[in-house]
Residue, then its C-alpha position, 0 to 999 in steps of 0.5 A: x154661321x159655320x159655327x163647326x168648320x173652324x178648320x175653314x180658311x177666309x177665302x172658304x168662308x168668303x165663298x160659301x157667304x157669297x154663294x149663298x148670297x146668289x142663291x138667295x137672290x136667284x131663287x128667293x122665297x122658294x129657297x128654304x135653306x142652305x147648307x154646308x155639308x162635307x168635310x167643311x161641315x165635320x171639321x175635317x177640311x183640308x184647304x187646297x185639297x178637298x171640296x166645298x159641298x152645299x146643299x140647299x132645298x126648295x119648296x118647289x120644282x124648279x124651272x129650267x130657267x131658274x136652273x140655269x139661273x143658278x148655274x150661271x150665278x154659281x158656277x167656277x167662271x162666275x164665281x171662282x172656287x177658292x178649294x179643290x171645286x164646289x158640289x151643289x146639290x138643289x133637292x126638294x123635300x118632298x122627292x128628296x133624295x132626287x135632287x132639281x140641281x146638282x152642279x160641280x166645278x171648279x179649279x180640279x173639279x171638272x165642269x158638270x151640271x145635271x138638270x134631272x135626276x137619273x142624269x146622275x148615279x143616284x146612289x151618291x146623293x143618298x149617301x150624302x144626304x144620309x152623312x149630312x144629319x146631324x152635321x150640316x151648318x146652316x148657312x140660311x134657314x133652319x136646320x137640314x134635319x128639319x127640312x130634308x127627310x132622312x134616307x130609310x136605312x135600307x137604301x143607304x146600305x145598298x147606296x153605300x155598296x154600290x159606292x164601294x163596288x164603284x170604287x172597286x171597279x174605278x179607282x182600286x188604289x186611290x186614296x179616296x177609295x182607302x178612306x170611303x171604305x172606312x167611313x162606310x166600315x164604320x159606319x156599317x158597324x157603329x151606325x154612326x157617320x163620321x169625317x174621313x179622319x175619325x173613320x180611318x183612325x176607327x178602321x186603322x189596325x185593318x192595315x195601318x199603313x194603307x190607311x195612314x199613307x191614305x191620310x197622308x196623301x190627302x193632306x197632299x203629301x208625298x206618298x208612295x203608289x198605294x198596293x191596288x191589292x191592299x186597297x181591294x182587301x180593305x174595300x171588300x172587308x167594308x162591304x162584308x160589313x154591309x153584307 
């Protein structure tokens, strides 16, 4: 298990175990797997800085008592997050990228749970779905690839876009912004997803300051404000890439 994440520290490993444990138990035979997905799952994992994701499938709509049960069981008060905050993600396969559960929390991550789809910006789940294959880890169950349908190409370029243009308008000298819009050059480019680290070494004669600042202050150092301007220039060459 978690045969990938080598960069995952005991109370990261101790966490996901548990989760799933709850989730198997709240959810039992409708549950098909679980899974680790994320920078756990790229071995790009920073501990204290980045999120833990999981995704977990169902093969059945689920009610809203059995929703509320897993929001209970698994949510940062019940069950205390030892990273930057959990994303769960509950799809089921036949409407998947639509999703029966998506709850987050934790000691950074604001409390949100959403119970339909739409409540959500849907572009976001079709991106993680579509980063996830090929480097999902199984916690329980069989392989994400052979449970949960790939996103046709098409959607993925426009959720893609719409991420970037997110950012563009939200947050234009984020850090996260600098590293999204690598990933997503690269992808456009390569056609292949690969963690924030590997994408901004693809993408780092761009401007190799802004994106090693970028890095740097995702490990949590010191760095200075990053240039809005230059962060704009590099999130609008990604999406030429899409174009």
């Amino acid at each position: 298990m978690i045969a990938a994440a080598s960069r995952l520290d005991a109370a990261a490993v101790e966490y996901v175990t548990e989760l799933t444990a709850r989730l198997r138990a709240t959810l039992g035979d409708a549950l098909l797997g679980v899974w680790l997905v994320g920078s756990a799952a790229r071995d790009d994992y920073v501990p204290g800085r980045s999120d833990l994701d999981v995704v977990a499938a169902v093969d059945r709509a689920l009610t809203r008592d059995e929703k509320e049960a897993v929001v209970a069981r698994c949510r940062d008060s019940a069950l205390p997050c030892p990273a930057k905050g959990l994303e769960l993600v509950v799809y089921r396969p036949e409407t998947a990228p639509a999703y029966e559960l998506n709850l987050n929390g934790g000691p950074v991550v604001p409390f949100h749970v959403s119970f339909e789809w739409g409540e959500d910006e849907p572009h976001w789940f079709v991106v993680d779905l579509a980063c996830a294959r090929g480097a999902a880890q199984p916690l329980h169950g069989p392989p994400l690839d052979e449970v949960l349908p790939e996103p046709p190409t098409a959607d993925v370029r426009s959720a893609v876009r719409a991420v970037l243009d997110w950012q563009l308008r939200t947050e234009p000298a984020a850090a996260n912004s600098v590293l999204n819009a690598c990933r997503a050059w690269r992808w456009a480019a390569t056609g292949d997803w690969a963690s924030k680290t590997e994408a901004a070494a693809w993408a780092r004669d761009f401007d190799p300051e802004l994106i090693d600042a970028a890095l740097a202050s995702r490990r949590g150092e010191a760095v200075p404000a990053l240039d809005e301007t230059r962060v704009r220039s590099l999130l609008r060459r990604a999406a030429e890439e899409l174009a």
